[in-house]
C-alpha positions as CSV (number, residue, x, y, z in Angstrom):
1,X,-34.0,124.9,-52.6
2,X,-32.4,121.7,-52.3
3,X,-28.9,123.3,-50.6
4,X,-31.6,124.6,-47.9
5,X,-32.7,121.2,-47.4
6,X,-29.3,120.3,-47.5
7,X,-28.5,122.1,-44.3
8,X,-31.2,120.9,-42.5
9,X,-30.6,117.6,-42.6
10,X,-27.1,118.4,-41.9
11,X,-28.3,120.3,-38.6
12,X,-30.7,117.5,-37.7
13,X,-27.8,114.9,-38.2
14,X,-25.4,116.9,-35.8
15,X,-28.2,117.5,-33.1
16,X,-28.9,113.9,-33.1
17,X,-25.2,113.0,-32.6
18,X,-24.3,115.5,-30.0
19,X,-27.5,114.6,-28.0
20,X,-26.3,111.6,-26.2
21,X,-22.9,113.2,-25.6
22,X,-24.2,116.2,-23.9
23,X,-26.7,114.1,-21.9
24,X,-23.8,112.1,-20.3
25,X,-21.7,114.9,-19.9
26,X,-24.7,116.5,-17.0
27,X,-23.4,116.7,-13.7
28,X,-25.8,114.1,-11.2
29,X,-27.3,116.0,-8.3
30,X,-25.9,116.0,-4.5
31,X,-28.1,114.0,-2.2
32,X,-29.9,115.8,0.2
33,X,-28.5,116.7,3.4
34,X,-28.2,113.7,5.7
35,X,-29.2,111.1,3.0
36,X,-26.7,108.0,3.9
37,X,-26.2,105.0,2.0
38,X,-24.7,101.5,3.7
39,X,-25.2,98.1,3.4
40,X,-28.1,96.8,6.2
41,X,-26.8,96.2,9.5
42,X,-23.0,97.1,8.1
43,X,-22.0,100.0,10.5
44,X,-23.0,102.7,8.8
45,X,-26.3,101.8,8.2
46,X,-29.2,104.6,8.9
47,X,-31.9,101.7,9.9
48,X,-29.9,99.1,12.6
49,X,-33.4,98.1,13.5
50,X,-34.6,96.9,17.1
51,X,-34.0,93.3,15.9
52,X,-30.1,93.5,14.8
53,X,-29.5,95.1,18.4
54,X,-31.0,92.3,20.4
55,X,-29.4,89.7,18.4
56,X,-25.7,91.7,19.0
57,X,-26.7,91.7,22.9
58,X,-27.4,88.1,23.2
59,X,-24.3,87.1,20.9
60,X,-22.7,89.2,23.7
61,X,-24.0,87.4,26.6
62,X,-23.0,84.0,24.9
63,X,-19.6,84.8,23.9
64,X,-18.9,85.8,27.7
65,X,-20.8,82.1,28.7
66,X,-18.6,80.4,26.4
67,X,-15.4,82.2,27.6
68,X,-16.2,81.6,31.2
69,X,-16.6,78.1,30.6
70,X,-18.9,75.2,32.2
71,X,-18.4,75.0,35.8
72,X,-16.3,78.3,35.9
73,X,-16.7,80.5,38.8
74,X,-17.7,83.9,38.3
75,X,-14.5,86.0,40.1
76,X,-15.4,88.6,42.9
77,X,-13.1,91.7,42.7
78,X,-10.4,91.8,45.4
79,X,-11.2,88.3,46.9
80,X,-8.4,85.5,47.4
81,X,-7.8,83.2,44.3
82,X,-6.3,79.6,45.6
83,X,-5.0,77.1,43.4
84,X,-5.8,73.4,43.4
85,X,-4.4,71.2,46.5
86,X,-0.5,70.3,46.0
87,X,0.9,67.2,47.8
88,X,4.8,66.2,48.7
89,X,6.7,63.7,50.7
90,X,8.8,65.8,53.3
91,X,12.4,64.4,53.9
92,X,11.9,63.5,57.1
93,X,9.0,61.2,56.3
94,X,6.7,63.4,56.9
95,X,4.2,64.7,53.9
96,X,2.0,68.4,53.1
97,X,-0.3,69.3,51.4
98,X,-0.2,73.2,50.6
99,X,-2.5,75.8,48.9
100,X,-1.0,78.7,47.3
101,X,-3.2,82.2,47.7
102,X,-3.2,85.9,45.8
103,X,-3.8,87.5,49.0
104,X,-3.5,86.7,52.2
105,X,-6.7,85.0,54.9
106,X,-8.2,83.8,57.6
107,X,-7.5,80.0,58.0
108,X,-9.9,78.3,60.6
109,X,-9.5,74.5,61.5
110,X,-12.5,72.2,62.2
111,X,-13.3,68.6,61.4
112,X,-16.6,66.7,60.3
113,X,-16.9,63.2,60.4
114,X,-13.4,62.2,60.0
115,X,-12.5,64.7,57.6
116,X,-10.2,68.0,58.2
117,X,-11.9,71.0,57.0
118,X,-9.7,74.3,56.8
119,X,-12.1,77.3,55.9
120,X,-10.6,80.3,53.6
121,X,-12.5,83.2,54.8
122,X,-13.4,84.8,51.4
123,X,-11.6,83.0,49.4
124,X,-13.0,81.7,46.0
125,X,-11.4,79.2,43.3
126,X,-12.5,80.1,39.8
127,X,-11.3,76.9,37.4
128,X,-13.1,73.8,37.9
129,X,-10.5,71.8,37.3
130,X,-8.8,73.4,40.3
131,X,-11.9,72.0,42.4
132,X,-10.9,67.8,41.4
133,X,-10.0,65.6,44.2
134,X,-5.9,65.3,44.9
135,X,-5.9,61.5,45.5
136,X,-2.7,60.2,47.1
137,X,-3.3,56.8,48.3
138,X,0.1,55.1,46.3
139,X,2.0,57.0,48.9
140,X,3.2,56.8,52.6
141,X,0.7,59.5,54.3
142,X,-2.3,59.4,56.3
143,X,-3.9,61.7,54.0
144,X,-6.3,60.2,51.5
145,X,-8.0,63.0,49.3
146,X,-8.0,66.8,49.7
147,X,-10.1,69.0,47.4
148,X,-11.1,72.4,47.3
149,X,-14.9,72.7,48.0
150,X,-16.9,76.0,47.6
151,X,-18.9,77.4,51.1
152,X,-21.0,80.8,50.2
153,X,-18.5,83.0,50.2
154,X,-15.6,81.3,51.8
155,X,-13.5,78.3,50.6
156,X,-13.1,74.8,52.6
157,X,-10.4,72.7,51.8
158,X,-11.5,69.3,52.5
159,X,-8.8,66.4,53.7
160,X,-9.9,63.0,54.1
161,X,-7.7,60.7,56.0
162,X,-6.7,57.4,56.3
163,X,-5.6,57.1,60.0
164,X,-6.5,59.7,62.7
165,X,-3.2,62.0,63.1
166,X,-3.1,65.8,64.6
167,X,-1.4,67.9,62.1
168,X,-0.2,71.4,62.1
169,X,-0.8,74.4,59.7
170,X,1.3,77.7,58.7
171,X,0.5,80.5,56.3
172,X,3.9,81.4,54.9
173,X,3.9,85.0,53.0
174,X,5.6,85.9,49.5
175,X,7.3,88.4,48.6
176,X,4.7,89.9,46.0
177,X,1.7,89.5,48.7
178,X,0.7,85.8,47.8
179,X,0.5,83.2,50.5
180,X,0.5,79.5,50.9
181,X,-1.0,77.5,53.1
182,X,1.1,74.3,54.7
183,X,-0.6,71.6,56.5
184,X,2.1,69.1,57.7
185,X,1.6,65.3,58.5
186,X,3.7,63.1,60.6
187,X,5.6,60.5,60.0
188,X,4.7,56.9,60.5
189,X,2.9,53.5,59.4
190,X,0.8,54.0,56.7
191,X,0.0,50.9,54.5
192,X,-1.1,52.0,50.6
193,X,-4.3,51.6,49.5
194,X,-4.4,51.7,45.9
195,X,-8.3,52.2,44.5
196,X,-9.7,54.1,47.6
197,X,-11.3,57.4,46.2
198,X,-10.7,56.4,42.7
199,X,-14.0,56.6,39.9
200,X,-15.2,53.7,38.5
201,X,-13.5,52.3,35.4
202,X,-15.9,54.2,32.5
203,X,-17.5,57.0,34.9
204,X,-18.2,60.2,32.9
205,X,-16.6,63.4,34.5
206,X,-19.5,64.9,35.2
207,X,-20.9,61.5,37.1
208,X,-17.5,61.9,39.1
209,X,-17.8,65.5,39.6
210,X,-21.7,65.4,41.3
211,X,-20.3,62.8,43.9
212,X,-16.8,64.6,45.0
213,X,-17.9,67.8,45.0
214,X,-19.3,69.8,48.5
215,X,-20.2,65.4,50.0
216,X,-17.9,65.6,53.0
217,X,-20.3,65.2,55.9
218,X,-19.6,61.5,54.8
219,X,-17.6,59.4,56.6
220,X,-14.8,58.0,54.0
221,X,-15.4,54.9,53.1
222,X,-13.2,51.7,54.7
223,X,-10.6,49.9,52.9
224,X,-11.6,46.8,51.6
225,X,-11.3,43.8,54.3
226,X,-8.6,40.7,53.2
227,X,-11.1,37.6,52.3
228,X,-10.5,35.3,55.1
229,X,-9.2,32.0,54.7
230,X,-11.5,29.0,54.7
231,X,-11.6,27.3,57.9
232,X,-9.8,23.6,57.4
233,X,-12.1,20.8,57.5
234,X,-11.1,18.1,60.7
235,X,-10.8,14.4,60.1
236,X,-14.0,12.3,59.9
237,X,-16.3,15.2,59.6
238,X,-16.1,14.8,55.6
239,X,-19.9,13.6,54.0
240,X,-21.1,9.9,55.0
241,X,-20.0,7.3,53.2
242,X,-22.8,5.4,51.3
């Protein structure tokens, strides 16, 4: 009787420590067909949801804003690119200014209101700083500013002068299809005018930028006129005596 019991409680004993073993030991059952797990918007995630892809396509749209730039041009395939305005003094007392070109254009000469305007057919200029004013009143030309100044789809490089003078212009051709564009200025008397053109001490960039850029159907304005010398005072005509 009590060696039967015995072995019951012997059974029971091993059952109950065998239990949890065997439990742990059981194989966890394959997910269903196409079940996927992922972290939310992580790349494999089953559920991107409507509002993840919007917010991808605007951070799109501002990362190409931001890489453009404020003020940068948006480029047109196979159009011209031209550089900013280049100046130098030419030995022979002359002076240039030049553009340099990716392709080959059209150049066509005009004038308004005392400025030279050479139109680039088709040409565009994409940095902004390429579009600020080339000032070169410390030296001995009759040129005063030349900027680059955007027309629709053509480009106008703008040259104020100092003194009326007839230049003349070339396109000269690379050897790897660029071009240049030389105007050429002749020699002769032409005082310096330092300050003409230049901003206001403390004028913000973009203050600067609003006035120079496309105002050139203004006449340039005049060098500032010597103050004249006061006008000597003849004998007698001094306040009456008391």
């Amino acid at each position: 009787m009590f060696a039967s019991r015995r072995w019951v409680w012997a059974g029971c004993a091993w059952l109950l420590a065998w239990s949890p073993i065997a439990l742990a030991q059981t194989p966890k059952p394959a997910p269903a067909p196409g079940q996927q797990f992922a972290i939310p918007g992580s790349a494999d995630s089953v559920s991107a949801g409507k509002k993840s892809g919007a917010a991808a396509a605007d951070a799109a749209k501002k990362s190409k804003k931001s890489a453009r730039g404020k003020g940068e041009m948006r480029p047109r395939p196979g159009a011209p690119v031209a550089t900013f305005p280049g100046f130098r003094l030419l030995p022979g007392g002359g002076s240039r200014i030049y553009v340099e070109l990716t392709k080959n254009v059209t150049v066509d000469e005009g004038k308004a209101n005392g400025a030279l305007v050479f139109k680039l057919r088709g040409a565009q200029v994409l940095s902004r700083n390429n579009k600020n004013a080339l000032i070169t009143t410390h030296f001995a030309t009759p040129v005063a500013r030349a900027r680059l100044v955007p027309a629709g789809l053509d480009l106008d490089l703008v040259i104020d002068l100092r003194k009326a003078v007839e230049p003349t212009h070339q396109v000269v051709a690379a050897d790897n299809g660029s071009v240049r564009l030389e105007i050429d200025f002749p020699a002769g008397d032409y005082p310096l005018v330092p300050g003409l053109y230049e901003p206001p001490a403390g004028a913000r960039a973009s203050e600067r930028d609003s006035k120079d850029e496309g105002a050139y159907d203004t006449l340039p304005p005049e060098a500032p006129a010597a103050p004249s010398a006061a006008a000597p005072t003849p004998p007698g005509a001094g306040p009456p005596t008391p």
